[in-house]
N, C-alpha and C positions, 0 to 999 in steps of 0.2 A: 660480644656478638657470638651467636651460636657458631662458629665455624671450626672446621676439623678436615684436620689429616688422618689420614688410618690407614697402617702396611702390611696386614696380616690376616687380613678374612678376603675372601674372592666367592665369588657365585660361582656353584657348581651345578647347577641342576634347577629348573624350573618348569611347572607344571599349570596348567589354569584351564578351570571346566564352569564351562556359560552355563545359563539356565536350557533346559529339555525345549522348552514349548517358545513359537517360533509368532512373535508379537509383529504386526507390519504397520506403518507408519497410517497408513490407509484406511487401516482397521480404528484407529482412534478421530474418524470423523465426526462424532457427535460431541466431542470435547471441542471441536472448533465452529460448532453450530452448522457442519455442512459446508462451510465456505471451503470451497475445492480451492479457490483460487489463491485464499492467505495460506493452505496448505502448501500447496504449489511453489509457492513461494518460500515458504520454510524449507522445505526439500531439499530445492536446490541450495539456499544459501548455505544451511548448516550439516548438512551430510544426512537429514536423517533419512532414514528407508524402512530398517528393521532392527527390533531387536531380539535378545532371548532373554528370557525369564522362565521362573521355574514355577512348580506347581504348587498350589498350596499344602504347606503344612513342610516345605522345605526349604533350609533355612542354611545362614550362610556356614554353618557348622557341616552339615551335610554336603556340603560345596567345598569346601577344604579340605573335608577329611576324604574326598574321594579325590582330590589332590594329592592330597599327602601318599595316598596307597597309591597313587600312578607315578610316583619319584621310584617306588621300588628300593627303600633304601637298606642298607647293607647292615645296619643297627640303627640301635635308638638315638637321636641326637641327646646333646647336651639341656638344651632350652627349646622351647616351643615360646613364640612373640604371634599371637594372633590378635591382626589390627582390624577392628570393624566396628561401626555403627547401630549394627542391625544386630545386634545378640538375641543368642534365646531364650535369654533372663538377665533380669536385671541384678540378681544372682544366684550360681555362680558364675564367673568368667567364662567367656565361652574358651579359653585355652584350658583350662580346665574342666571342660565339659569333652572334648576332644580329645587333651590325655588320656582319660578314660575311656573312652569309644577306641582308640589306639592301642589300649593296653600297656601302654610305656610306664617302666618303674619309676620308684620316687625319688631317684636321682635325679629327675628331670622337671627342672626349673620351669614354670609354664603362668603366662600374665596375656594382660590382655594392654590395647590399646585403644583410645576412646579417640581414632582420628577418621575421615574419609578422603578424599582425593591427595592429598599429600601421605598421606599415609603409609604408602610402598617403601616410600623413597627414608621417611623417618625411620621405619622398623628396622630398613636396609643400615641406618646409623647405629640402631640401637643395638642389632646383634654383630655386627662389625666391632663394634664397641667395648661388645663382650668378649669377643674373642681376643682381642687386643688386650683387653686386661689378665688374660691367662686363665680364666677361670673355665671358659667355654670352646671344645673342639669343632665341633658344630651345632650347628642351630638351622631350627625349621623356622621360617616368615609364613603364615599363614595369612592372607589376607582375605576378605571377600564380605561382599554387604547384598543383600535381597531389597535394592531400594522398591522396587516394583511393588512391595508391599508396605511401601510407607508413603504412596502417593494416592491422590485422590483422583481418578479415573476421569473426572468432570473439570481439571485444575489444568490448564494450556501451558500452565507453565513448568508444569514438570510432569505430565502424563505421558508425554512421549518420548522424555529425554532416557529414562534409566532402564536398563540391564540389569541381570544381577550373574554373579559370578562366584567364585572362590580360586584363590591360587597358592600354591605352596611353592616354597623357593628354599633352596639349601644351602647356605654359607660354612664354608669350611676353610679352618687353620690350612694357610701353606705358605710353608716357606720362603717361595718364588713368588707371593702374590706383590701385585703390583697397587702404586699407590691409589688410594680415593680421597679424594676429598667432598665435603660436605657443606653447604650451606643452608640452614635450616631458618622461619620467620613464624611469625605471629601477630596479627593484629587484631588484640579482642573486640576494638570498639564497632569491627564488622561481626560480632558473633550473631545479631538476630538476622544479619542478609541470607543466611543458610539454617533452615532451626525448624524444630518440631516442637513448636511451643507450650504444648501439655501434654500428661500423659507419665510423666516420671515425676517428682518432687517436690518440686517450684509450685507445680499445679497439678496435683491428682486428679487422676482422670474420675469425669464423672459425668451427668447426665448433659452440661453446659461445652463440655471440654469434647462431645461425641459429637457435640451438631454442628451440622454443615450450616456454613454461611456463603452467600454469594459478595465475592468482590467488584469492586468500579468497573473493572475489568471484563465481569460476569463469568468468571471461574468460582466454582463451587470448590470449598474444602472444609475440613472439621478442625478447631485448634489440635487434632493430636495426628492431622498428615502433614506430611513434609511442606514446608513452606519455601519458597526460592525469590529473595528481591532482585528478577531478571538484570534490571540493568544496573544495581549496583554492581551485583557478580562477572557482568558483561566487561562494566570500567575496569574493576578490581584485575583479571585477567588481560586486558590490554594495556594496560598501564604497568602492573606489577611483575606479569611474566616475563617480558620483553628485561626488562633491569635484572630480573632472575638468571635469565641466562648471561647479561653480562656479568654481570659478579660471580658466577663460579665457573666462568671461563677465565677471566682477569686471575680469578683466587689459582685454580688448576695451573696456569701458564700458559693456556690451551688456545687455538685459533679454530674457528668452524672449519678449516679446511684439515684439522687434526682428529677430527670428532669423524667415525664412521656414520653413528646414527645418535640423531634427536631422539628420544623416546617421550613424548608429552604425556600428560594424565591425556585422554579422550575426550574430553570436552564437549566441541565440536568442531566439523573443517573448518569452517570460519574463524574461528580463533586461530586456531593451529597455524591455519596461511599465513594471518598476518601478523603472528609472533614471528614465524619463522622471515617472514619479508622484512620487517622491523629491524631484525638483528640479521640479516645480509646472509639465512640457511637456505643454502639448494634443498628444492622440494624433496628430491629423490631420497634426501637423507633424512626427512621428517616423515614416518608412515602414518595414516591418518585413515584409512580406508576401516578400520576394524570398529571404529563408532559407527560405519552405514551398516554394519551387519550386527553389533551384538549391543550397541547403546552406551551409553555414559557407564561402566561396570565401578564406579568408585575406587574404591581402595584396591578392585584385582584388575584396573584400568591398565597400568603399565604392563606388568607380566603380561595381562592379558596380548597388550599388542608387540609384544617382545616376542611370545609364543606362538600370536597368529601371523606378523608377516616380515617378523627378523628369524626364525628358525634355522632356516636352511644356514644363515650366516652365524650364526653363536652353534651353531652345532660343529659348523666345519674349521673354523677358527678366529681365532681372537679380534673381539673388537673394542674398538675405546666406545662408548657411549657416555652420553648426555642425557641423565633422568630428572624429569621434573611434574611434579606434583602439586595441585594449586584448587582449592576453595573452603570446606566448611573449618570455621575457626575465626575469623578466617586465617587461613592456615597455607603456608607455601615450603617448598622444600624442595631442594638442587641438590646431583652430584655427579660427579665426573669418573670414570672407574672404568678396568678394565674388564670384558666377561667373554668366557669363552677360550677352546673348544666345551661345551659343554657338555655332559655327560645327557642330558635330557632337557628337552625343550619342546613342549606340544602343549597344543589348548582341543581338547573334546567335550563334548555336549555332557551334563548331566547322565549318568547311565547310560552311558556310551560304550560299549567293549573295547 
């Protein structure tokens, strides 16, 4: 079983910048045929309002790397781990495309990772991991995906869910750092429930793989935009996360009255609630509000709500947190750590000063 203890990396610093351009829930009425009222309905149950996304031709490299320059950091790290879906190429790596744009020497180890919604929480293992083996002082977590351009505009089931973002986060060797633990999962046999089914290898894109098709459902998409099996994804999250958090709270030693803050991927409230009711978490300690304003941000999902409405508290001092990450793969990932005073912790808009 993937689980781990790790005593030697802590979060020093984190940073996450949403897309420029201000997307509202209201705005995407033709993808629901005008039906005010199943809108209406969606609204309320699931948080949504608004999101941000960014312009075209911007990409989640450009959303990191104006992350990365808003840490201000003090030298080059050891490693750069940037975890994203959305690259912009299929090669090279987009950490590798960023090195570059950074200008950072060839000391500096730099990969990419092929995950989304769990994906914070993973990288947060990987370079932990690293440091813990001795070979890395610190490392940059670059996370961020531009799903807004991988969805079909006409598609209900996922035209209105996604955001895009980029966030960078700084792990560094100390001393004093206190324990994490890790629990990481996998379940392939869900990999087509999240999937963009052509477009890359399996199935080269081409004239069959561009056209839109209408579903039972009467959502228009083309095989190479994102595809979402609603209510498997729906179960997979109500059944799955809820056991997530009991096992790496069991594994930690930890009780929810020990945990300052839940930090969930952004989902939606509805999920979030009733993870958090499931498993006996006061609301106050689960923040949920930052999917009504910037959307499902994937892989810069957590930072992202770490940034936007834990700040003031990871700034001014230490908290234990509960991170957890959960969809495409399908793909889940828990851990328990301590973060904080931080040396930086904001989320601004694209091209923001």
């Amino acid at each position: 079983m993937a689980k781990a203890l790790l005593t030697k990396a802590e979060i020093t610093a984190i940073h996450t910048v949403v897309g420029s351009e201000l997307k509202k829930f209201d705005d995407d009425r033709d993808a629901f045929g005008g039906n005010e009222a199943q809108m209406d309905r969606i609204k309320k149950t699931i948080g949504l309002n608004e999101r941000r996304v960014v312009k075209e031709g911007v990409t989640a490299v450009d959303l990191c790397e104006e992350a990365v320059v808003k840490l201000s950091l003090e030298s080059e790290p050891d490693a750069l781990i940037f975890v994203t879906q959305t690259p912009d190429h299929f090669q090279p790596c987009n950490a590798a495309v960023l090195h570059g744009k950074l200008g950072w020497g060839e000391d500096v180890a730099a990969f990419d990772v092929n995950l989304g919604c769990s994906g914070w929480v993973y990288g947060l293992y990987l370079a932990s991991l690293m440091i813990e083996a001795g070979g890395c002082e610190r490392i940059v977590l670059a996370a961020g995906d531009t799903l807004s351009h991988a969805v079909n505009p006409r598609d209900r089931a996922t035209a209105s869910l996604f955001g895009d973002a980029g966030s960078a986060t700084l792990l560094e060797r100390r001393s004093t750092a206190s324990k994490s633990w890790f629990a990481l999962h996998t379940r392939g046999s869900g990999a087509d429930f999240i999937c963009v089914p052509a477009g890359a290898f399996r199935h080269r894109s081409d004239a069959d793989s561009r056209a839109e098709e209408e579903d039972a459902d009467g959502n228009f998409r083309s095989p190479e935009d994102l595809y979402m099996n609603g209510a498997e994804v729906f179960n997979f999250a109500m059944l799955d996360e809820p056991k997530a958090v009991k096992e790496i709270l069991e594994y930690s030693g930890k009780t929810v009255d020990e945990i300052d803050t839940f930090a969930f991927h952004q989902a939606n409230r509805y999920i979030l609630t009733n993870v958090a009711r499931r498993q006996k978490i006061p609301l106050e300690k689960v923040p949920m509000e930052s999917v009504g304003r910037f959307g499902n941000l994937s892989s810069a999902s957590i930072p992202g709500v770490l940034c936007d409405e834990r700040s003031d508290a990871l700034l001014g001092q230490e908290q234990r947190l509960m991170v957890s990450g959960f969809g495409v793969g399908l793909s889940w990932a828990s851990a328990v750590l301590n973060c904080g005073p931080l040396k930086h912790c904001l989320l601004t808009k694209y091209g923001e000063k």
